[in-house]
N, C-alpha and C positions, 0 to 999 in steps of 0.2 A: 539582658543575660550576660552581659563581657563581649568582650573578643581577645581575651587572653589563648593562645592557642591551648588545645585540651591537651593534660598532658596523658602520655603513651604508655602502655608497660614496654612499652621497647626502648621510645626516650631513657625512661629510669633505670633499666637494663644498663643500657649504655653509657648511661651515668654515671653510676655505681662501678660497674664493672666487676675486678674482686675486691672492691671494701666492703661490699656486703652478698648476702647469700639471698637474692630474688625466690620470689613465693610463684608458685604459678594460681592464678585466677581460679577462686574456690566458687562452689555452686550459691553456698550463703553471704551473706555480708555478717559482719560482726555484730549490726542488729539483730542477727536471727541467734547466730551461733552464742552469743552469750547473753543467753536469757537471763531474762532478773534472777538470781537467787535467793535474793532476800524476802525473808516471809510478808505475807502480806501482815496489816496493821487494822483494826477496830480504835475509832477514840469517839467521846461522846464530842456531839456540837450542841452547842444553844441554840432553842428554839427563838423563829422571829416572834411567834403571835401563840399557836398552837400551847395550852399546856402539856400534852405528850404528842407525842410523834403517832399521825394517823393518816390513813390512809385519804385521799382525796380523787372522788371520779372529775375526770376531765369531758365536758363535752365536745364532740366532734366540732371542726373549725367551720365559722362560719366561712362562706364563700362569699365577701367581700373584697376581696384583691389584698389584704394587710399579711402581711408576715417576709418572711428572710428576701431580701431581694437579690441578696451575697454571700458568696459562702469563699473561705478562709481556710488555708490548710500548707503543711510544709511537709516536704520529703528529707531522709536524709539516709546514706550509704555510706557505710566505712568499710575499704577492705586491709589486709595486711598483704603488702607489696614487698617486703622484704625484710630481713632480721639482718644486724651486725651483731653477732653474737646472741646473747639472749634478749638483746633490744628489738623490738618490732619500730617498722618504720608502717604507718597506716596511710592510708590516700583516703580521706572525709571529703564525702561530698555533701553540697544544701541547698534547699531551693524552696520556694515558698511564692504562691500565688493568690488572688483572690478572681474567682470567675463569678461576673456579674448574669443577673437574667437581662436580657432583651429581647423582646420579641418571642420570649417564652423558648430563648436559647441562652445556651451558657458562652459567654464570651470573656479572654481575657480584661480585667478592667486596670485601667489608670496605666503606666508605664509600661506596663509587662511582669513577668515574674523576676522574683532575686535571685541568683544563685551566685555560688562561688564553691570554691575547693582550694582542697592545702594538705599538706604533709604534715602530718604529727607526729613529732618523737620525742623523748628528754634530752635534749641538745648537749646537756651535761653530760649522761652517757654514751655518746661514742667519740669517736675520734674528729678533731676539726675537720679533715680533707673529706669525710662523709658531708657535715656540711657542707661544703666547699661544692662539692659532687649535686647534692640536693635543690643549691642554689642555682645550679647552670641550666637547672631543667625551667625556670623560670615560672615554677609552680609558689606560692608560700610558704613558708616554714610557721608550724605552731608548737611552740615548745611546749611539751605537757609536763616539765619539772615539779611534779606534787613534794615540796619541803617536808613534809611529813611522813615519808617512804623514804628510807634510806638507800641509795643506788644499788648498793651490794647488796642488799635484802628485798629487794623486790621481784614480787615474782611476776613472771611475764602476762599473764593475765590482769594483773592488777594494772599495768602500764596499755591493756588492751583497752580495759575497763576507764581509764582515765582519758584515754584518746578519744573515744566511743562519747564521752560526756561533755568534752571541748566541744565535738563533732556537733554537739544535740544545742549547745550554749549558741552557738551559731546559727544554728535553724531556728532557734528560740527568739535568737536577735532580729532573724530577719522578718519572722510572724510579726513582732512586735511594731516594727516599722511599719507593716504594711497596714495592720490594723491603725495603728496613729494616722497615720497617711487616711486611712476609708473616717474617721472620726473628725479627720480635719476637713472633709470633703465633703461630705454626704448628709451631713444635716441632723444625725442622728440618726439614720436608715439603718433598719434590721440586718444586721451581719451575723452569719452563723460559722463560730469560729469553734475547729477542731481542737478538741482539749482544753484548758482550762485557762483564764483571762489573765492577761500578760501582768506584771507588778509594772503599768503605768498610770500616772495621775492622767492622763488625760484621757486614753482609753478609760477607765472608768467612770469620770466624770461625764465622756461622750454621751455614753446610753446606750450606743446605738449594737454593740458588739456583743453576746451573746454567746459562750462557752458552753460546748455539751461533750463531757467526758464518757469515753466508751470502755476504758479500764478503771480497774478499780481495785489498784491496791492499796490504798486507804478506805476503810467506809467510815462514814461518818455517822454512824450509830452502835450501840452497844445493848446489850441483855434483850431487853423485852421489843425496846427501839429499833432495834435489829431483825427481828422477827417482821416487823409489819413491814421493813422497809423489802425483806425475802418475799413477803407473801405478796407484794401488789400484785392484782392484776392489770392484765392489757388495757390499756387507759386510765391509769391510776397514776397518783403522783403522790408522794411523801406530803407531808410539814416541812415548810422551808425552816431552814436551820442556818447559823451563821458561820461559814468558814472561819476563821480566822490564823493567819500566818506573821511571822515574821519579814518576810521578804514584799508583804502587796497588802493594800488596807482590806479591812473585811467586808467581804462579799456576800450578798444571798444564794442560797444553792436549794435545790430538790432533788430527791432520785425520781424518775418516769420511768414506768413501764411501755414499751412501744411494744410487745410483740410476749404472749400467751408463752412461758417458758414449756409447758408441757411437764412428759417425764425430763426435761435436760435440766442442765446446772441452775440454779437459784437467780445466778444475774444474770443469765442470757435473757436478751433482748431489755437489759435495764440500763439505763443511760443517768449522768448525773448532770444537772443544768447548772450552771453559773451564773448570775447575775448581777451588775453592778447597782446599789441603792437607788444611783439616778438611773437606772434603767427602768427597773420597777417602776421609778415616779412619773418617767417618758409613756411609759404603756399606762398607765391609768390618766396622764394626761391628756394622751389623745381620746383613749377610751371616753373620758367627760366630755370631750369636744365633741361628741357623736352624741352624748346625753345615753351613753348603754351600758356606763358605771360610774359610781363613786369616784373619787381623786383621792382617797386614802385609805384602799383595801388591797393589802398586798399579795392578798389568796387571790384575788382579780385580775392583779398580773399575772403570778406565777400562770395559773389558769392560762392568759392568754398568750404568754408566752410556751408552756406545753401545749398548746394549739398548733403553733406554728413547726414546733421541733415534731411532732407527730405526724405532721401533715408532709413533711419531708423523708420519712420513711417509705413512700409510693415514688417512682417505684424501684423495684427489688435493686439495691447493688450489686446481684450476682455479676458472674461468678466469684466476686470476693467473700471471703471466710465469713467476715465481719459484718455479712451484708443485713447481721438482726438486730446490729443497732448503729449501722454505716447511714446517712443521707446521700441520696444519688447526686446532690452537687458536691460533697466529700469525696466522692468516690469521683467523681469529674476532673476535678484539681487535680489528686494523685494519677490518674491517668496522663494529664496534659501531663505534667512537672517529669513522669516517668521519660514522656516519650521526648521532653524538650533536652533532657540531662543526658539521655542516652546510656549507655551502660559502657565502662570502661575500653576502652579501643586497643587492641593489641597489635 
């Protein structure tokens, strides 16, 4: 975790002093308070095998002992600490853990959790002696100088927004690490990893780590494709279909249904799975080694990997919101990460 000492709002108070105008400590973080605005998106993906996108029942998992043995997740908090002018000065916090089972408990695995924290502002907007100030608290400085916003024209939100996204590049980084870290270690062991699969070659060549997206402001289906992908029911799972990005090679994905939407929203309780090619070939290779499938049916994975992500929905993550398409070692992590990080010290 560090031993950097945590920095204070009173340290920073004291800091500052009057070059800048301190915030008092809001109820939200800047994760809450500036929701996405941007609309959500529809694009079609290619299918792997399916010729249209259809529905697939999942059977319940055997009771064998095979599935997640790890689970993967990162926290992060941004609050605004103080403005010089119409410059916000932000305190980002990050932290990211992996809790292994033993013994049919969740314990921290491998070194412990990541975290760190820092200050973010566009160093080019305010006055050096702010620096100056910033530096003696002995926290980091992250310059968020976006070249393509010009100083005088930006509005404070936008430099909210750009703090908030440093803040998450970081969390991002440290997921990434920890996941490389379980792929170098573990042999290919089942890792169920919060959100969607890092752009590294060797996590994805690993196998072993396994992406299940609970938002979803991209879908990955369009017109008629879109319809089945609304209508699964509880133990259903799409046509796997091929991500593809820019940033990370392409990947197999499926939507799953964990959980009967009712009268609520379309995707409550619908989850999207992520899957690296050699994961796929990992699970129907051991699968063959057992002689209880084929070595090149990839509906056989998916299959048994929605097994595993299903069977992680027992039990309930109450009382979190999330809890119709949270896993209870998801909900584990973020508990630990909450109570190791602490909440800002006044």
């Amino acid at each position: 975790m560090g031993h950097r000492r945590q920095l204070t709002a009173r340290a920073l108070h004291e800091a500052l002093g009057p070059l800048a105008r301190a915030v008092a400590p809001g109820d939200g973080s800047l994760e809450v308070s500036l929701a996405a605005q941007e609309a959500g998106r529809t694009t079609a993906a290619p299918l792997l095998r399916d010729r249209a996108m259809r529905a697939h029942a999942v059977a319940a998992a055997a009771d064998d002992g095979v599935g997640f043995v790890a689970f993967l997740d990162g926290v992060q908090e941004s609050r605004v600490v103080a403005y010089v002018g119409t410059v916000p000065i932000v305190h980002g916090r990050t932290g990211a853990v992996i809790r292994a089972r033993v013994d049919r408990r969740l314990v921290t695995w491998g070194d412990g959790p990541r975290s760190d924290d820092a200050l973010y502002l566009p160093m080019g907007g305010v006055p050096p002696a702010v620096i100056d100030a910033l530096a003696a608290t002995a926290c980091p400085i992250v310059d968020t100088t976006d070249d393509t916003i010009g100083a005088e024209e930006a509005h404070p939100q936008q430099l909210l927004r750009r703090a908030v996204h440093l803040v998450q590049r970081e969390r991002e980084a440290q997921e990434q690490a920890l996941a490389v870290a379980w792929c170098r270690a573990s042999g290919g062991a089942p890792l169920y990893l919060d959100g969607g699969l890092p752009p590294s070659e060797e996590v994805l060549a690993g196998g072993g780590a396994i992406g299940v997206i609970k938002s979803h402001h991209t879908l990955y289906a369009t017109g008629s494709a879109l319809a089945t992908v609304m209508s699964l029911g509880a133990g259903e799972r799409s046509s796997i279909f091929v991500v593809e990005t820019r940033w990370r090679a392409p990947v197999a994905s499926w939507y799953l249904r964990l959980r009967a939407p009712g009268r609520r929203d379309p995707l409550w309780g619908l989850v999207r799975v992520e899957a690296s090619l050699a994961a796929l070939d990992g699970v129907l290779a051991r699968a063959a080694e057992g002689g209880s499938a084929p070595a090149d049916d990839p509906d056989l994975a998916a299959d048994r990997i929605s097994q595993w992500v299903a069977a992680e929905s027992a039990p309930l993550s109450l009382p979190d919101a999330r809890w119709d398409t949270m896993a209870y070692g998801i909900r584990d992590c973020e508990v630990y990460l909450r109570a190791a990080l602490g909440r800002l010290a006044t």
